[in-house]
C-alpha positions in Angstrom: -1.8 -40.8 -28.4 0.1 -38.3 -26.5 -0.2 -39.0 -22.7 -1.9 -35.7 -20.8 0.1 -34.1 -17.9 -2.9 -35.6 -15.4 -2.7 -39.1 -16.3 1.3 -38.9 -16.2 1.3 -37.4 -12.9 -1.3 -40.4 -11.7 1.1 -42.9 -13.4 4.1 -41.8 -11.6 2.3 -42.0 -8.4 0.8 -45.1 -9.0 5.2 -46.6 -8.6 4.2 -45.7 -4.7 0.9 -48.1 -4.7 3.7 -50.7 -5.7 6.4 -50.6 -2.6 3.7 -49.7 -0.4 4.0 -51.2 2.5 7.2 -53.0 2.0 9.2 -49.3 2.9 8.1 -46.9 5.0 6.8 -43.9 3.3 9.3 -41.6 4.4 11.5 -43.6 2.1 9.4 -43.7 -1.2 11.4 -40.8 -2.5 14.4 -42.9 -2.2 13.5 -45.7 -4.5 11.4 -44.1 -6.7 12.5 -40.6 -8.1 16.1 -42.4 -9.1 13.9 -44.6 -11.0 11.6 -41.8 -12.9 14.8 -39.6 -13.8 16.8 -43.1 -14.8 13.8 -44.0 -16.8 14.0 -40.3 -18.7 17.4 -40.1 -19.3 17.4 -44.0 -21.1 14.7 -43.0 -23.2 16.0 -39.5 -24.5 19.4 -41.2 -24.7 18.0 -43.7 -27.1 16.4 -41.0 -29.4 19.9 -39.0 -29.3 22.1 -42.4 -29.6 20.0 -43.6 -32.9 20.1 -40.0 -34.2 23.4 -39.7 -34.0 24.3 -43.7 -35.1 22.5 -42.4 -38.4 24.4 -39.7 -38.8 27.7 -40.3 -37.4 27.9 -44.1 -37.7 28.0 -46.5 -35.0 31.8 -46.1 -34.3 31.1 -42.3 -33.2 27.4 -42.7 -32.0 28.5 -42.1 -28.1 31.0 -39.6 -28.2 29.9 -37.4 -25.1 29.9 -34.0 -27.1 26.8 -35.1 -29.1 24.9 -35.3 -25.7 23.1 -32.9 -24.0 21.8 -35.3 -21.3 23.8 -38.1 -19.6 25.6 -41.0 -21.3 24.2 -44.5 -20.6 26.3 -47.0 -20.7 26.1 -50.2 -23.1 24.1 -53.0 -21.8 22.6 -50.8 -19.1 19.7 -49.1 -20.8 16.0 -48.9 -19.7 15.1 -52.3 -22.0 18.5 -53.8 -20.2 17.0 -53.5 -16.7 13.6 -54.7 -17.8 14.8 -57.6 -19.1 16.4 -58.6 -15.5 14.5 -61.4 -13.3 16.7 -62.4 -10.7 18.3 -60.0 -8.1 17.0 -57.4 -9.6 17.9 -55.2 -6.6 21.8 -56.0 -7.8 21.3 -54.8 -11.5 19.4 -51.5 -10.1 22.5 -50.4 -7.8 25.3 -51.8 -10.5 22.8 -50.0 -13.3 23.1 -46.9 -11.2 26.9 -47.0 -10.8 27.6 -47.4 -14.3 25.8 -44.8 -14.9 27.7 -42.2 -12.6 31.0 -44.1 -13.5 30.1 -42.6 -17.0 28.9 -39.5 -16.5 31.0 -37.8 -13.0 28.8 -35.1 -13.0 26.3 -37.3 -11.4 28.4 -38.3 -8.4 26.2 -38.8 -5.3 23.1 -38.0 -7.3 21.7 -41.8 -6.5 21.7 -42.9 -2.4 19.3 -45.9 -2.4 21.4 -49.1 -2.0 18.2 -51.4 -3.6 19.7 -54.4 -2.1 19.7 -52.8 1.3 15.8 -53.0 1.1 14.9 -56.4 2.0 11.2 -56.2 1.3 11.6 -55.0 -2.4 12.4 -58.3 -4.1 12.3 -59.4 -7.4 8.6 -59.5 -7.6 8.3 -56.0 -6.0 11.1 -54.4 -8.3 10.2 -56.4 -11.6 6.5 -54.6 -11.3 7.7 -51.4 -10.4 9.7 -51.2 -13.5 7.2 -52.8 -15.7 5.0 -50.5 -14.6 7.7 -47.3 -15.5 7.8 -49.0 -19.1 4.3 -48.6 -20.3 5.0 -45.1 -21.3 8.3 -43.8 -23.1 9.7 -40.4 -21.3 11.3 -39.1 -24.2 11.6 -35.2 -25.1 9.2 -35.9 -28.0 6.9 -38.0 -25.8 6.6 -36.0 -22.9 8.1 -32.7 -23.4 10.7 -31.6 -20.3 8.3 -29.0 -19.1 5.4 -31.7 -18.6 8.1 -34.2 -17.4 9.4 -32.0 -14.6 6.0 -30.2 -13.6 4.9 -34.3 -13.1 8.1 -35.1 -11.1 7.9 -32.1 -9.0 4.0 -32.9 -8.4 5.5 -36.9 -7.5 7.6 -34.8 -5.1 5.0 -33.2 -3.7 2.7 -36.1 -3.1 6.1 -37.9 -0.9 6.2 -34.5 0.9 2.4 -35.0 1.8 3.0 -39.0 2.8 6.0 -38.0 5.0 3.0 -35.5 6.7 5.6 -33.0 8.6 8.9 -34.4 7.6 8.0 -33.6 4.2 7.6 -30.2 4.6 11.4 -29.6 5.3 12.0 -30.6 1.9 9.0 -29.4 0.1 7.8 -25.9 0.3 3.9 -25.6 -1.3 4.1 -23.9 -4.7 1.5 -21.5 -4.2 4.1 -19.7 -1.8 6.9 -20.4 -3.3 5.1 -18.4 -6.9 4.9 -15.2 -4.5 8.5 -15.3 -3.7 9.1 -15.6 -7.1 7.3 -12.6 -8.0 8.3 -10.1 -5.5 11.5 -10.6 -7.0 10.9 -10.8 -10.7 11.8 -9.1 -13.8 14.6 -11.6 -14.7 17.4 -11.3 -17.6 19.2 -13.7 -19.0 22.7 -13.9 -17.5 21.2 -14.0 -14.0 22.5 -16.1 -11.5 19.8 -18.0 -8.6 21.0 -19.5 -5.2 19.3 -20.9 -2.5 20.8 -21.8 0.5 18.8 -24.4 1.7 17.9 -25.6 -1.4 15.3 -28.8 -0.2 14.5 -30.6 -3.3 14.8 -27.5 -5.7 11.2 -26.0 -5.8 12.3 -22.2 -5.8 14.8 -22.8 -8.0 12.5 -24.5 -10.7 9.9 -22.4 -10.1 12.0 -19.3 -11.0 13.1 -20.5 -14.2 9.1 -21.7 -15.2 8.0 -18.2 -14.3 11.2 -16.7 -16.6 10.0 -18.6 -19.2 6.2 -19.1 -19.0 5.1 -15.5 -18.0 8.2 -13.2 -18.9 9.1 -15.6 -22.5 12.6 -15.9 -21.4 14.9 -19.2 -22.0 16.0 -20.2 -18.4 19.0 -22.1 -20.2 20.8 -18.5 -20.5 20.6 -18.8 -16.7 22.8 -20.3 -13.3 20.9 -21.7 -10.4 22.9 -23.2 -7.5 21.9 -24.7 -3.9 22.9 -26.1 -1.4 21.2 -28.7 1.2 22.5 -30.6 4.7 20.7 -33.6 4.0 22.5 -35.4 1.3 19.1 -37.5 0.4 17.0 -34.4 -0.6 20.6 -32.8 -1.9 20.1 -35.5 -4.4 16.5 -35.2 -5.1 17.4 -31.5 -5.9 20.3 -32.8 -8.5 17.7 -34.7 -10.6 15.2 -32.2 -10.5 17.4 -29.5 -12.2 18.4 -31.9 -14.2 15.1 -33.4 -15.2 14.2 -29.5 -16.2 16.9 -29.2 -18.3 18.4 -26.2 -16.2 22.0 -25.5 -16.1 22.7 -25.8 -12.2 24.7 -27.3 -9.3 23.8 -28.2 -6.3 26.1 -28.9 -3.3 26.0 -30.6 0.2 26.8 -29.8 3.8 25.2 -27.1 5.9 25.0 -23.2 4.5 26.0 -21.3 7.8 28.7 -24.1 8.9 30.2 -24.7 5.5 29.4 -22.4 2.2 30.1 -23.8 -0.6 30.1 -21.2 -3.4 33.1 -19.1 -2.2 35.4 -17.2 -3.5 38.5 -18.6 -1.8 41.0 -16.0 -3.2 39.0 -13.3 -1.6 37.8 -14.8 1.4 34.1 -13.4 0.2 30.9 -15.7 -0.3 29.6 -16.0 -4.6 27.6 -13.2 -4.7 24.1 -13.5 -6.7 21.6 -11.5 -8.6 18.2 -13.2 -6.5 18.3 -15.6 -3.4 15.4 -17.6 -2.5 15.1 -19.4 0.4 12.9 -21.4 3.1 15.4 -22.1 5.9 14.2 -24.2 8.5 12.7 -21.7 11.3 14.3 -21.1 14.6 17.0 -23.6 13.9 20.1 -24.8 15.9 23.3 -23.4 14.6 27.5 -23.8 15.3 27.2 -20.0 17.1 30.2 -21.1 18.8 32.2 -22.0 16.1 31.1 -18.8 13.9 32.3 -16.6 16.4 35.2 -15.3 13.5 33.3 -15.7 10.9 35.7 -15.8 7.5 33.4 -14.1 5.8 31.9 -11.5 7.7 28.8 -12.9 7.6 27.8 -12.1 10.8 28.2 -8.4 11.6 25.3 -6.7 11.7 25.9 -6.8 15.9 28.8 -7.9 18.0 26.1 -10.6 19.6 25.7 -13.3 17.8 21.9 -15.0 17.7 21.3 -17.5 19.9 22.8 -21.1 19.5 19.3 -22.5 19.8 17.8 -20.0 17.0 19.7 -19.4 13.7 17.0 -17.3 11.9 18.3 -14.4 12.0 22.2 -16.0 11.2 20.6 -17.5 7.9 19.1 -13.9 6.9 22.6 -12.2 7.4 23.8 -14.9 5.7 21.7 -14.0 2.6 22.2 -10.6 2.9 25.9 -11.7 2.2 24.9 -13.4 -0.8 23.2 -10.9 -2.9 24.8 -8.4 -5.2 25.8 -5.1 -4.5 25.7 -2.1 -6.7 29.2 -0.6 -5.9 31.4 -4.0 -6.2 29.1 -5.9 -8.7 27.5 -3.0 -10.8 23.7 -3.9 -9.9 22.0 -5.2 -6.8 20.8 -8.4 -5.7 16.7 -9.5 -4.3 16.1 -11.9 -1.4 13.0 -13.0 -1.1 13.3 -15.3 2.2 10.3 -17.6 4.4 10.4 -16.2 7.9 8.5 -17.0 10.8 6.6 -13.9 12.0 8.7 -13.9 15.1 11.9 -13.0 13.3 9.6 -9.3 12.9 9.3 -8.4 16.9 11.1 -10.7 18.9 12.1 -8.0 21.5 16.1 -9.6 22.1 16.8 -9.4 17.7 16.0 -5.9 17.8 19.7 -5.8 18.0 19.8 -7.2 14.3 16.3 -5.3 12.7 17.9 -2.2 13.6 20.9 -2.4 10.9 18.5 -4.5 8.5 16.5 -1.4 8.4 18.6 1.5 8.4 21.5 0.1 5.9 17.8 0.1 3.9 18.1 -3.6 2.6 14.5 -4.2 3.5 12.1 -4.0 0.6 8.7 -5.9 1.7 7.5 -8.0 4.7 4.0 -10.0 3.6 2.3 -11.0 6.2 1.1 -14.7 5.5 -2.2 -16.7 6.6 -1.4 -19.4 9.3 -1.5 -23.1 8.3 -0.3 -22.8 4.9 2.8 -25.6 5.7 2.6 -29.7 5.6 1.5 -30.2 9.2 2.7 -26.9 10.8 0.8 -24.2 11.5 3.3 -21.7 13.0 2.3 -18.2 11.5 5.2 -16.9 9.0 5.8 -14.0 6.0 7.7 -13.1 3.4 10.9 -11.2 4.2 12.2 -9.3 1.1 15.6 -7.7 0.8 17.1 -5.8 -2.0 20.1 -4.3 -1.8 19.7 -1.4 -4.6 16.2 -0.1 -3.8 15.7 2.3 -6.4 15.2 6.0 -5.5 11.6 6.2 -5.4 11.5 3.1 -2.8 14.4 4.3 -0.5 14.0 4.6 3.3 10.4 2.9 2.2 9.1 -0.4 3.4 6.7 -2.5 1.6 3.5 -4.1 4.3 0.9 -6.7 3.3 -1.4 -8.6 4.9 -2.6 -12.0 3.2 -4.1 -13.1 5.8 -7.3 -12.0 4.8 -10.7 -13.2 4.0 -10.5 -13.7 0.4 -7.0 -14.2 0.1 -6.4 -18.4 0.6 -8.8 -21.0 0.8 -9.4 -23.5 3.6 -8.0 -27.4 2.5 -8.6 -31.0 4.4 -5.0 -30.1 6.4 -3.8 -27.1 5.7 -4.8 -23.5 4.0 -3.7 -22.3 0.5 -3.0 -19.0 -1.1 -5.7 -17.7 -3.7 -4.6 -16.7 -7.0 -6.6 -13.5 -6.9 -4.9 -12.8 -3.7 -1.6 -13.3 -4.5 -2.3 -11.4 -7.6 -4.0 -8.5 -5.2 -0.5 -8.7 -2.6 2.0 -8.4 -6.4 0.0 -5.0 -8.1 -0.1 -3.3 -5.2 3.5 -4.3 -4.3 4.8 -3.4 -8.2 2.6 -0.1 -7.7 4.1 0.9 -4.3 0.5 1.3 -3.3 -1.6 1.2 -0.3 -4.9 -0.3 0.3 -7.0 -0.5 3.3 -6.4 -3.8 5.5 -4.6 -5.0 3.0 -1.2 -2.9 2.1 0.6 -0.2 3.3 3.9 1.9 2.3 6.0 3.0 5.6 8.7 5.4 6.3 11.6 4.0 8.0 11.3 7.2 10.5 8.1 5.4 11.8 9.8 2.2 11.9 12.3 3.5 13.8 9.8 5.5 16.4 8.1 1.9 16.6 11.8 0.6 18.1 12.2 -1.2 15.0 9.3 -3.7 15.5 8.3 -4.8 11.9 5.2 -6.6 12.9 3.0 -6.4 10.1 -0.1 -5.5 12.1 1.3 -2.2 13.7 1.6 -1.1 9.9 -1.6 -2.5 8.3 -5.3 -2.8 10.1 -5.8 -6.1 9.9 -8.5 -6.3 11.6 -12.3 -7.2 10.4 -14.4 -3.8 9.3 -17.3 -3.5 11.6 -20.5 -3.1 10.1 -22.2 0.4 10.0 -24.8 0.5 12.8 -28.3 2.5 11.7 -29.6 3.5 15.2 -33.2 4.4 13.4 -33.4 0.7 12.2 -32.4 -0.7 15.0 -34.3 1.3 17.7 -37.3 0.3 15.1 -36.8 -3.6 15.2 -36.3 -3.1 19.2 -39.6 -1.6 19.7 -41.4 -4.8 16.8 -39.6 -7.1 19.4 -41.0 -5.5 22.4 -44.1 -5.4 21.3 -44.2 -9.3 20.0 -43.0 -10.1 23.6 -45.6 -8.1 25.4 -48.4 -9.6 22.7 -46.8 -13.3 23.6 -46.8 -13.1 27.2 -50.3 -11.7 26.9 -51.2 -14.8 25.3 -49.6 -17.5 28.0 -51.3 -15.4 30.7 -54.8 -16.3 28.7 -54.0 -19.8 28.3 -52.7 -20.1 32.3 -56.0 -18.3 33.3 -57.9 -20.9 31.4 -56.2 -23.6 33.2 -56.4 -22.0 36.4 -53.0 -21.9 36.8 -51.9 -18.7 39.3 
């Protein structure tokens, strides 16, 4: 019997339950994941290997162009490593290097050093993987969609043990479903970056909404990133992978060092959408950006501040997107900001181009809380940089703030589906709504010194209720009368008693 996506996505997180306690939880990812995509790639490879043995004979069976997935080396299959009782933390990091000595591609993909972890012995390690072997993770036992919907949810649930370390790698779906759709109608051909790619969330969840809700094939698409922390860089490596999506991810740090470059030029890879969650008010190398290569950086002749690199990642993104007279169409941003980015008096200095080169499309104005552990108040910031004619010298405000518009969890709040569906019509119907949405002229952004603070644009607050005097002067004069027909009363019983 097929297994359901619940009771895969409780298996995979039952592997924690096993090393609990013998690695901290901030290094569960470590161990585990490695495991869950090693486990999938054995399987499938054994379907394709015996597939191919009966067609091709044994002799060609592993030639790597009759792969789609990587090659795993003889004697190191799934059934290999199960077999193993003694130093079983040796055979896990030899099983590993095998398997990127075979397939390069996979180079730096796999961090843990098993051995390394004194507390995961052969007991520890012999269950865990006994435990990965009751079900097979093949594509015709679990298809990849189910697979990598349960491995991002495994994801998730070492995001939520790391508490607010996890949320730098981990941003919560429901947001990261509204970025995706304020920058939606996707083609095939498209290219996807994200700067600070975390474990791959907004890249996976563009291709699922390419293919679920617009019936696209995501494989006829790019999606790149790049990550500083080379542990959650390699997270985001199986995650594409374990999708099936045609990507490449990269290490070191975005602003410091970009990666996709075109060297020739001296120019940054421009893209068709960018989505990002950069981690708010940041450090950055100001000081060693000061001549910048790639003109990243010119929006003012003051740099931001060393000690806050917000608005260094949005110019950065800018830089990434399309542009309609070098590339032939436009690129979208749609980028996590926090809501200081919109009226910090000292980056007026950098709202001021933002607005009148007329990249900005929307701001949405999110609910506090919505983050593992951090409550500072944030929006969307969305940038397109060939607004069509009817939305020039416009700007997009919402408000999801809002009653109605996320629920209240144990630790943290979460966007509704009818409000993010509410915040997306009005948004694809340029319309306005009271308390809710609003379409502004840039001429009153500009008289407004370029503040883009969501509340000067849309009433957010609370309607009062309408007052009816006749009503209330009524239920005033039934509460007079009660009092004087109560006092009455004690003055009878205080008489009685003889009380003065």
């Amino acid at each position: 019997m097929p297994i359901s996506l619940d009771d895969l996505e409780s298996h995979l997180f039952k592997c924690a339950d096993i090393i609990r306690d013998a690695v901290d939880p901030t290094d569960y990812k470590e161990y585990i994941l490695p495991l869950v995509y090693y486990k999938s790639i054995s399987d499938e490879f054994e379907v394709q290997y015996e597939q191919n043995a009966e067609e091709y004979g044994e002799e060609f069976a592993r030639r790597e162009n009759l792969y789609d997935i990587p090659i795993v080396p003889e004697g190191y299959l799934w059934d290999d490593l199960r077999a193993v009782s003694d130093n079983v933390d040796q055979a896990l990091n030899e099983a590993f290097d095998a398997l990127v000595e075979e397939n390069p591609q996979l180079q730096g993909v796999f961090r843990a050093d098993y051995i390394d972890a004194d507390a995961l012995d052969d007991d520890r390690l012999g269950r865990l993987i006994e435990h990965l072997s009751q079900y097979d993770l093949d594509r015709d036992s679990v298809p990849p969609d189910m697979l990598g919907e349960a491995y991002m949810d495994l994801v998730r649930h070492f995001a939520e043990e790391e508490g607010k370390s996890g949320g730098q790698f981990f941003t919560p779906p429901h947001i990261v479903n509204l970025c995706v759709r304020l920058v939606d109608s996707f083609e095939d051909g498209m290219t996807f970056h994200d700067p600070t790619v975390g474990s791959g969330g907004m890249l996976i969840e563009a291709a699922r909404y390419y293919r679920e809700e617009q019936g696209g094939d995501p494989s006829k698409m790019t999606f790149t990133g790049q990550e500083i922390n080379p542990d959650i860089a390699a997270i985001a490596k199986m995650n594409l992978s374990i999708h099936g999506l045609d990507g490449e991810i990269q290490r070191e740090d975005s602003l410091s060092n970009p990666a996709f470059t075109n060297d020739e030029e001296n120019e940054l890879t421009r893209f068709d959408r960018v989505l990002a969650n950069f981690p708010f008010s940041a450090d950055w190398a100001k000081d060693d950006l000061q001549d910048d290569p790639y003109g990243r950086f010119d929006w003012h002749e003051k740099l931001p501040r060393a000690d806050r690199g917000d608005y260094a990642f949005i110019m950065h993104m800018a830089k990434q997107l399309k542009r309609p007279d070098q590339d032939g169409v436009g690129g979208k941003a749609a980028i996590l900001i926090p809501n200081g980015v919109l009226f910090r008096s000292n980056e007026d200095r950098y709202r001021k181009p933002m607005v009148n080169r007329d990249y900005v499309e929307a701001i949405v104005g999110l609910p506090d809380n919505l983050f593992q552990n951090v409550s500072i108040p944030s929006a969307i910031l969305v940038l397109n940089t060939d607004k069509p004619e009817a939305k020039k010298d416009q700007i997009f405000f919402a408000y999801a703030g809002s009653e109605g518009f996320y629920r209240e969890l144990s630790n943290q709040n979460e966007l509704t589906e009818k409000g993010l569906n509410n915040i997306v019509e009005n948004f694809r119907t340029w319309s306005d709504e009271p308390r809710i949405s609003r379409v502004v002229g840039i001429d009153e952004i500009q008289a407004n010194d370029y503040n883009l603070n969501v509340s000067l644009y849309v009433d957010t607050t609370e309607p009062r209720p309408d007052i009816n005097v006749k009503e209330e002067w009524s239920e005033l004069h039934r509460l007079q009368k009660e009092r004087k027909s109560l006092e009455e009363t004690i003055d009878n019983h205080l008489e009685v008693l003889n009380y003065e």
